[in-house]
VMD Tcl script that draws the C-alpha trace (Angstrom):
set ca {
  {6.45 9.57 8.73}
  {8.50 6.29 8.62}
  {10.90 5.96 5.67}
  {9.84 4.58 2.14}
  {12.19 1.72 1.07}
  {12.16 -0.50 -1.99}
  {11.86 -3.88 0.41}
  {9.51 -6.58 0.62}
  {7.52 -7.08 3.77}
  {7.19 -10.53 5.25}
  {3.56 -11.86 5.82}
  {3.55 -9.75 9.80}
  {4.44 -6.42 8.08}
  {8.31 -6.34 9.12}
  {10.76 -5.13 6.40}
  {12.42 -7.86 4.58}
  {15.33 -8.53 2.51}
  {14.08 -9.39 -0.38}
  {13.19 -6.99 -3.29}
  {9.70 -5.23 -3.41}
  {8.15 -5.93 -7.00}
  {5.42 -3.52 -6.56}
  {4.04 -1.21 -4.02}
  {0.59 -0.93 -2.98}
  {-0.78 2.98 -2.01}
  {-3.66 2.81 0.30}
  {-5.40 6.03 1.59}
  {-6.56 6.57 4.41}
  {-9.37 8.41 6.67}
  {-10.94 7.30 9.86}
  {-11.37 3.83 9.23}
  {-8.61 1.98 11.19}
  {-10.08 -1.34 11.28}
  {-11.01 -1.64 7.14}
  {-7.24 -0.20 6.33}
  {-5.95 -2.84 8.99}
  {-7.69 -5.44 6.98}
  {-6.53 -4.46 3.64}
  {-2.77 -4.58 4.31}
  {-3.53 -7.77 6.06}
  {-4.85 -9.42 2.63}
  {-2.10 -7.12 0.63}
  {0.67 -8.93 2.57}
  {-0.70 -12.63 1.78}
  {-0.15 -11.10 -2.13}
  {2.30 -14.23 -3.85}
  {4.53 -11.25 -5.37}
  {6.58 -8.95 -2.86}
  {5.17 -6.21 -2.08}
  {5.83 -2.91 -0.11}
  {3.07 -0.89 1.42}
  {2.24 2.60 2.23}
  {-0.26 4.23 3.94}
  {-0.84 7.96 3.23}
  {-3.51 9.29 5.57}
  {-5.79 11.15 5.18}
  {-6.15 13.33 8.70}
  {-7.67 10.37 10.41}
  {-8.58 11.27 14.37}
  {-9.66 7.73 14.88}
  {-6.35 5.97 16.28}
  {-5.41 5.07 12.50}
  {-1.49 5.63 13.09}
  {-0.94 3.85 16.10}
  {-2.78 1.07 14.88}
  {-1.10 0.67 11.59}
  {2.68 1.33 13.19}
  {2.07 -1.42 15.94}
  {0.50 -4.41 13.77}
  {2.75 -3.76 10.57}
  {6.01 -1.61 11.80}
  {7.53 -2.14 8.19}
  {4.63 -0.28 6.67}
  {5.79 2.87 5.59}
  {3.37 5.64 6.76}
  {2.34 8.88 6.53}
  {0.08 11.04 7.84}
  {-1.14 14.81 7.11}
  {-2.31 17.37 9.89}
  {-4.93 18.49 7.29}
  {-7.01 16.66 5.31}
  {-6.41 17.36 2.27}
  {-8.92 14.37 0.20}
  {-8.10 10.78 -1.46}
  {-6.29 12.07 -4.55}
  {-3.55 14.07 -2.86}
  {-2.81 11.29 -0.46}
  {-2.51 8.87 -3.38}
  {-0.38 11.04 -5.49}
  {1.97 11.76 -2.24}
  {1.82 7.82 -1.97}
  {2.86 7.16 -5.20}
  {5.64 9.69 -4.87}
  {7.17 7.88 -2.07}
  {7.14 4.56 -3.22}
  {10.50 3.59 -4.88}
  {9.15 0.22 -7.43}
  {8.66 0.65 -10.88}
  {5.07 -0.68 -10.54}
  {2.77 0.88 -7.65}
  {-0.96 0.13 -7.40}
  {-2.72 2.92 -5.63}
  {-6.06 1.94 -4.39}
  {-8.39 3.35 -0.95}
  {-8.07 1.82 2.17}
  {-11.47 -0.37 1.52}
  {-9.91 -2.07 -1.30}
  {-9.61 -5.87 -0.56}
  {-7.17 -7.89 -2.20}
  {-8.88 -11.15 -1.18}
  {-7.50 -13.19 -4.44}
  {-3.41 -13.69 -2.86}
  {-2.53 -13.71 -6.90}
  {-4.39 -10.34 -7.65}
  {-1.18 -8.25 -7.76}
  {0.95 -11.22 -9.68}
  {-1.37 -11.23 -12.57}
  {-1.93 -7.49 -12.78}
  {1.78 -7.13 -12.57}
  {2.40 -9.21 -15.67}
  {-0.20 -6.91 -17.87}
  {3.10 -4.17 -17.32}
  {5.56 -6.51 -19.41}
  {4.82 -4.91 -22.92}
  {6.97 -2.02 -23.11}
  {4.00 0.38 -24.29}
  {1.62 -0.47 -21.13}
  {1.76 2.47 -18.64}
  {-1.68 1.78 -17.00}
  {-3.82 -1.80 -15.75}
  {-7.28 -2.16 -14.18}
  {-8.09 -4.99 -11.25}
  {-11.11 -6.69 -11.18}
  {-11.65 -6.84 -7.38}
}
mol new
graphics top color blue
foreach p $ca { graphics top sphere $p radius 0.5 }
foreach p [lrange $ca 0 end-1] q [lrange $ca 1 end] { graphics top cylinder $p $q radius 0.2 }
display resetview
């Protein structure tokens, strides 16, 4: 696993040091290339954002793929698959913003302001939950 932090990534996937605003959660299982993608379109997001990947078991090269394109991706992997849901909640657990969107690893951020609007919905003091339109 590499270590959670609370920092932005830059547009390559290399820790930054600015201030993550939110975190996205993307599962994981067997499908390198799709997660690849999605952190690629999470990272052109106009808010800072940190990502982790919680996988799911993957056998397909998913790890090594992930650590060598976006090294500031924090990412973990279990031995066992264990389904979606636990691999979201572990992501969740890890990530250290106030405001984490947990979505699956085919989840395509293609609008860059997706995150920036959703994250405003969270200013009222009684909001605890917001949908995306993808």
């Amino acid at each position: 696993m590499t270590s959670p932090c609370a920092f932005a990534l830059s547009p390559s996937g290399e820790i930054t040091d600015r201030p993550a605003v939110t975190t996205v959660v993307f599962t994981a299982h067997n499908r390198r290339d799709m997660v690849l993608d999605a952190i690629a379109l999470a990272l052109k997001q106009t808010v800072p954002v940190h990502i982790i990947v919680a996988d799911d078991a993957s056998t397909d090269g998913t790890r090594e793929a992930v650590v060598a394109a976006y090294p500031g991706v924090t990412y973990v992997r279990s031995d066992t698959s264990f389904g979606p849901c636990y691999q979201r909640n572990r992501g969740v657990e890890l990530a250290q913003t106030e405001i984490v969107f947990p979505l699956d690893d085919d989840s395509m951020l293609i609008d860059p302001a997706t995150l920036e609007v959703a994250t405003r919905d969270f200013a009222p003091a009684d909001v605890g939950i917001v949908c995306m339109p993808f």
